[in-house]
C-alpha positions in Angstrom: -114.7 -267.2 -56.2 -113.2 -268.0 -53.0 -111.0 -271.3 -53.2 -111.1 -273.1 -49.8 -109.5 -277.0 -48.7 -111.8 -279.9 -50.2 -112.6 -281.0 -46.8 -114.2 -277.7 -46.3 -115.7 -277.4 -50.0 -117.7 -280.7 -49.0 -118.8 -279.2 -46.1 -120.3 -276.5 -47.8 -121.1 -278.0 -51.3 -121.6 -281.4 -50.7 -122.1 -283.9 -53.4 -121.1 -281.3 -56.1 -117.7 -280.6 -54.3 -117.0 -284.5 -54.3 -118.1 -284.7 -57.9 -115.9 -281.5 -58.9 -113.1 -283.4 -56.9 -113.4 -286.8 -58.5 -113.4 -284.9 -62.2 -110.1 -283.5 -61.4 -108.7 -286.9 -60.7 -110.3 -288.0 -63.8 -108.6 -285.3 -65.8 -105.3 -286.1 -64.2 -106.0 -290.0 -64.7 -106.8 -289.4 -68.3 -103.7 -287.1 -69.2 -101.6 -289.5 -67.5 -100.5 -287.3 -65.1 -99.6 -289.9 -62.5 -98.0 -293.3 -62.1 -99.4 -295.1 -59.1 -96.6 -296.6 -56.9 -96.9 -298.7 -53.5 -96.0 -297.7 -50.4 -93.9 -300.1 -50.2 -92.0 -299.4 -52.9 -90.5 -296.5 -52.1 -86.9 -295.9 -51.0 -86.9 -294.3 -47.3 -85.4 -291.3 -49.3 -88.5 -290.8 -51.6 -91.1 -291.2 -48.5 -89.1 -288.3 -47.1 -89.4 -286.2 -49.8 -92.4 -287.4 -51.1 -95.2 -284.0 -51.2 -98.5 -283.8 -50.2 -101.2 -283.4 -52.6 -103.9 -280.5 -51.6 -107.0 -280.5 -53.2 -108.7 -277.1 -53.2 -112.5 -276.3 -54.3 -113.6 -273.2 -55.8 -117.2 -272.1 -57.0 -117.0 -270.1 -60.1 -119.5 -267.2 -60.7 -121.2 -269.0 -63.0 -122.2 -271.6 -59.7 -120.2 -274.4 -61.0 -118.3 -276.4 -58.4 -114.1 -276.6 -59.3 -111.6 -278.8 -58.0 -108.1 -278.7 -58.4 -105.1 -280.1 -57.3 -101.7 -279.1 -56.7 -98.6 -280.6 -54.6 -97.6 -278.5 -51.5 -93.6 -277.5 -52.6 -93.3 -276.0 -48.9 -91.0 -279.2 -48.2 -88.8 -278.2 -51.4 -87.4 -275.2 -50.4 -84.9 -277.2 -47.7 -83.5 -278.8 -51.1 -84.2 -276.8 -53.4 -82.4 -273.4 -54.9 -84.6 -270.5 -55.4 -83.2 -269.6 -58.5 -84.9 -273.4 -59.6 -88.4 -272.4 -58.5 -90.5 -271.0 -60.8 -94.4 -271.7 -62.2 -94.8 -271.7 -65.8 -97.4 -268.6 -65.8 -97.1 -265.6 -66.9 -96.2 -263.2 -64.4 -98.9 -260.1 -62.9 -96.7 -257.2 -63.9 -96.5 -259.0 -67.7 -100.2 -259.6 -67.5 -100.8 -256.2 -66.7 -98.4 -254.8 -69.0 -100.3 -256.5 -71.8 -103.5 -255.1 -71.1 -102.6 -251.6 -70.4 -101.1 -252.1 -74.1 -104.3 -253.3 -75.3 -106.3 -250.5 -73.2 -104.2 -247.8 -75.0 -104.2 -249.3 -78.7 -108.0 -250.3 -78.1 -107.3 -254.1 -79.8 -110.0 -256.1 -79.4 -109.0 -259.3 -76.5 -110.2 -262.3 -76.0 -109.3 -264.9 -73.1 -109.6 -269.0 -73.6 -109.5 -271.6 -71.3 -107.2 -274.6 -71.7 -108.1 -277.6 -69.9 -105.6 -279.0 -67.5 -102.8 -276.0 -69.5 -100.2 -276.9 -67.1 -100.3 -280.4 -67.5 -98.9 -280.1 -71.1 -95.7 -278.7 -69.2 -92.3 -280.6 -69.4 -91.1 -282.2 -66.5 -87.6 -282.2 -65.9 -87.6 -284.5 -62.6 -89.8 -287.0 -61.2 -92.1 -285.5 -58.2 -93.7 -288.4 -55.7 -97.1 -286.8 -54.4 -98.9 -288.7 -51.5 -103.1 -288.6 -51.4 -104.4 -288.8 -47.6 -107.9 -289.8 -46.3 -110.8 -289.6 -48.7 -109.1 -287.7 -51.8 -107.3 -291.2 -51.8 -110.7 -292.8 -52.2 -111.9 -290.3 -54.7 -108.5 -290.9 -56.4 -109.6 -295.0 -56.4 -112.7 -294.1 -57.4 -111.6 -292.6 -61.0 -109.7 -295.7 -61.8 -110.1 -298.4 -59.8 -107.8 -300.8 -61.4 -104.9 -298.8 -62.0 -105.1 -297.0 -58.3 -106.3 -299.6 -55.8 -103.7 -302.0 -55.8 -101.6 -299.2 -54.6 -103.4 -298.3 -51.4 -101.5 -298.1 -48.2 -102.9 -298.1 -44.6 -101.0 -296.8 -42.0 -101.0 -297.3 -38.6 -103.4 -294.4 -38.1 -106.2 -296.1 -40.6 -105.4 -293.2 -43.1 -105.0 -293.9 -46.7 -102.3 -293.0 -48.7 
């Protein structure tokens, strides 16, 4: 299950990866994940540390076509302290822990999946994404209404 950019996942999967894209954006759309704001409405402040949205697509073993997307935090560590930065997820050496204790005391495990877990998380502080090129599109393309008013061209033609 190799996870490679979207741009590339098109390339190899076509249609599907463009379908698995857009049904990300329609799970974020439908948990209310984001709040479409203009360009133009942004403080010069906020377009600095605005983050860029990547878009990765994976195929599962089972041949299914995954999207997901996630905001590069690169740009955060200027501002941020690392004792702040953390992912809600459990950690490898807890993970393995757990199932070495499992192994040993033979208990019987099962794993679930929980659609879009992390977006249940609480958010303690308001983080401004920007979508580029197509995924803006794709973005559009899940709710029209509620995104395309908030399109922006740039000088370059590119969406955001």
């Amino acid at each position: 299950m190799a996870q490679m950019t979207a741009k590339k996942g098109i390339a190899e999967f076509g249609d599907r990866a463009i379908e698995a894209i857009i049904k990300e954006y329609d799970q974020l759309d439908k948990k209310k994940a984001f709040l479409p704001r203009s360009y133009e409405s942004l403080k010069p402040q906020e377009r600095h540390d605005a983050l860029r949205s990547i878009t990765l697509v994976s195929e599962k073993r089972s041949g299914r076509i995954k999207g997901r997307t996630v905001a590069d935090g690169r740009p955060q560590r200027k501002y941020t302290a690392p004792e702040d930065v953390h992912s809600p997820t459990v950690s490898t050496e807890g993970l393995m822990t757990s199932l070495a204790i499992d192994a040993k005391e033979r208990r019987y495990v099962v794993t679930a999946d929980v659609e879009g877990a992390y977006l249940h998380a609480d958010m303690d502080e308001t983080v401004i994404m920007m979508f580029d090129d197509d995924m803006v599109d794709y973005m559009v393309e899940t709710n029209p209404e509620k995104y395309g008013p908030h399109v922006h061209t740039n000088k370059y033609g590119k969406k955001r």
